[in-house]
N, C-alpha and C positions, 0 to 999 in steps of 0.2 A: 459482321463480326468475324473477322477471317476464316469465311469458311462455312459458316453456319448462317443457315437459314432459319427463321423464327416466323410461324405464321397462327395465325386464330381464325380455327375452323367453328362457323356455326351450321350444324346439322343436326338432321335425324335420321341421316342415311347411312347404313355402313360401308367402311369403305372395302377395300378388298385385303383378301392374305396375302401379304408382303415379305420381301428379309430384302433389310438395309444393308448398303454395303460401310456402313457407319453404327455408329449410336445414335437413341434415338430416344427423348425425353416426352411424353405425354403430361399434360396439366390440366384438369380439367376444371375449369372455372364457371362453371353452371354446369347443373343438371348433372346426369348420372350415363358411365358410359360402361358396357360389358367388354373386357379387354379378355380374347383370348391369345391364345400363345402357344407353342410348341416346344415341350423341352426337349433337353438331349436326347432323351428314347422315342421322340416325336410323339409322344403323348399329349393330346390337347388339351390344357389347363385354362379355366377362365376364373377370374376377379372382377367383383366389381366394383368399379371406382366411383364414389360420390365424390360430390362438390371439395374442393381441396385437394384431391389424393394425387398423385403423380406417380407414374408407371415409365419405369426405365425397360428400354431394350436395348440387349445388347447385341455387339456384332453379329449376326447372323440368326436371330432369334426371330424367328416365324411367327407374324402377328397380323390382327385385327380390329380397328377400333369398331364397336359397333354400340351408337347411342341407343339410350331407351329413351324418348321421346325425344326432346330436342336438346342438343348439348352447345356448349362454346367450351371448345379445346385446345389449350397451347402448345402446339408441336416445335420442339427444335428438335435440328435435322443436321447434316450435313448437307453446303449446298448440293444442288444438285439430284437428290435423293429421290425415292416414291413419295 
């Protein structure tokens, strides 16, 4: 899709703190996932996503997916991306 990458992660593993050099859309399709984040004053904020929710990152937006038991997650990405 010119450019973008689309993959479906199933885990219970968290992955690590990142910043895309893109946008970056979460969808979580099963299960429940702890999304933390860093804002502008690098204060780390977390939400939690149930089944349905979608969590946007934006460019440079310091992040974490970390499942509570086992998720299945829609990432699009920019190719290329973490």
């Amino acid at each position: 899709m010119g450019g973008v990458t689309t993959r479906l992660h199933w885990s219970d593993q968290p992955y690590k703190w990142h910043i895309n050099d893109g946008e970056e859309v979460f969808a979580v399709l099963a299960g429940r996932v702890e999304m933390r984040f860093r804002d502008n004053s690098g204060t780390e904020q977390r939400t939690l996503l149930e089944t349905g929710d979608v969590f946007f990152a934006s460019v440079g937006t310091e992040h974490v997916a970390i499942p509570v038991g086992e998720a299945r997650i829609l990432v699009v990405e920019r190719e290329g991306s973490i």
